[in-house]
C-alpha positions as CSV (number, residue, x, y, z in Angstrom):
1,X,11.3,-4.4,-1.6
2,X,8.3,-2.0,-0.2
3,X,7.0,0.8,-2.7
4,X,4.5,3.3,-1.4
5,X,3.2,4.6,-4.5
6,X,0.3,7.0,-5.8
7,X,-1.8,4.7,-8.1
8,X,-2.9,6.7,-11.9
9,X,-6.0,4.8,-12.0
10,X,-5.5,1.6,-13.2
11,X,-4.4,-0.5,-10.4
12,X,-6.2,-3.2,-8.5
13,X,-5.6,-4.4,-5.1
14,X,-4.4,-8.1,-5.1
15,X,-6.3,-9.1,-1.6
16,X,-9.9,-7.1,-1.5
17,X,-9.5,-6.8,-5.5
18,X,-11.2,-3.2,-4.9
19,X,-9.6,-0.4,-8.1
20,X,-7.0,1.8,-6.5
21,X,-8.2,4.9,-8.1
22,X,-6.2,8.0,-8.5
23,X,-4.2,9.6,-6.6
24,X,-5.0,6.9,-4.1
25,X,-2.0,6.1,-2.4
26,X,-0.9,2.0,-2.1
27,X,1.8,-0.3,-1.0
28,X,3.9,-2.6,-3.9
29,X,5.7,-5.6,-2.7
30,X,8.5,-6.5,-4.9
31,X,9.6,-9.8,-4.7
32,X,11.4,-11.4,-7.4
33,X,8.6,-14.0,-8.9
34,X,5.3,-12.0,-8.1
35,X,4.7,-8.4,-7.2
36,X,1.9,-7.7,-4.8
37,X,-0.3,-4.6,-4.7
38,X,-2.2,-3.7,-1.6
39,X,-4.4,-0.6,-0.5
40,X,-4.1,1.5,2.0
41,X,-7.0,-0.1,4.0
42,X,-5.7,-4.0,3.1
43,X,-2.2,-2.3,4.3
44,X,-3.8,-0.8,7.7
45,X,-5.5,-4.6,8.2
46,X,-1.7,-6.8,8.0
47,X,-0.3,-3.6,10.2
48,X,2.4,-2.0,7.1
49,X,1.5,1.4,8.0
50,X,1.5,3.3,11.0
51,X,0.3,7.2,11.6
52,X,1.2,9.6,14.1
53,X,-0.1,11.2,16.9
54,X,-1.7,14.4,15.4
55,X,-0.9,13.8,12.2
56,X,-3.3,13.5,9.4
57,X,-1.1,11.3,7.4
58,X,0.0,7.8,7.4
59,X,3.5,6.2,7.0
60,X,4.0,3.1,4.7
61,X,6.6,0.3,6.5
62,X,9.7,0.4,4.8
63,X,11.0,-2.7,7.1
64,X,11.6,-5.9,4.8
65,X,12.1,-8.4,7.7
């Protein structure tokens, strides 16, 4: 399962291993042995979030394919 989340501070992203620091938002991938936490920008590199035209905001992939 995807998780957008807001990190509190003390999370770390699992592939640039850069702290996630408050109220940064970041993706968790849920997977039954191993969860994975990934940044916005690690996220925006393997294509899991997508923003609209105009918008300011971005959209985390909810698609579990």
């Amino acid at each position: 399962m995807h998780c957008g989340c807001i990190s509190l501070g003390n999370i770390k992203c699992d592939e640039c291993q850069r702290n996630i620091l408050y109220p940064e938002r970041y993706l968790l991938i849920d997977e039954p042995d191993n969860n994975q936490y990934l940044c916005v920008d690690c996220c925006q590199k393997r294509g899991l979030v997508k923003q609209r035209k105009g918008e300011r905001g971005i959209t985390f992939f909810v698609d579990e394919s």
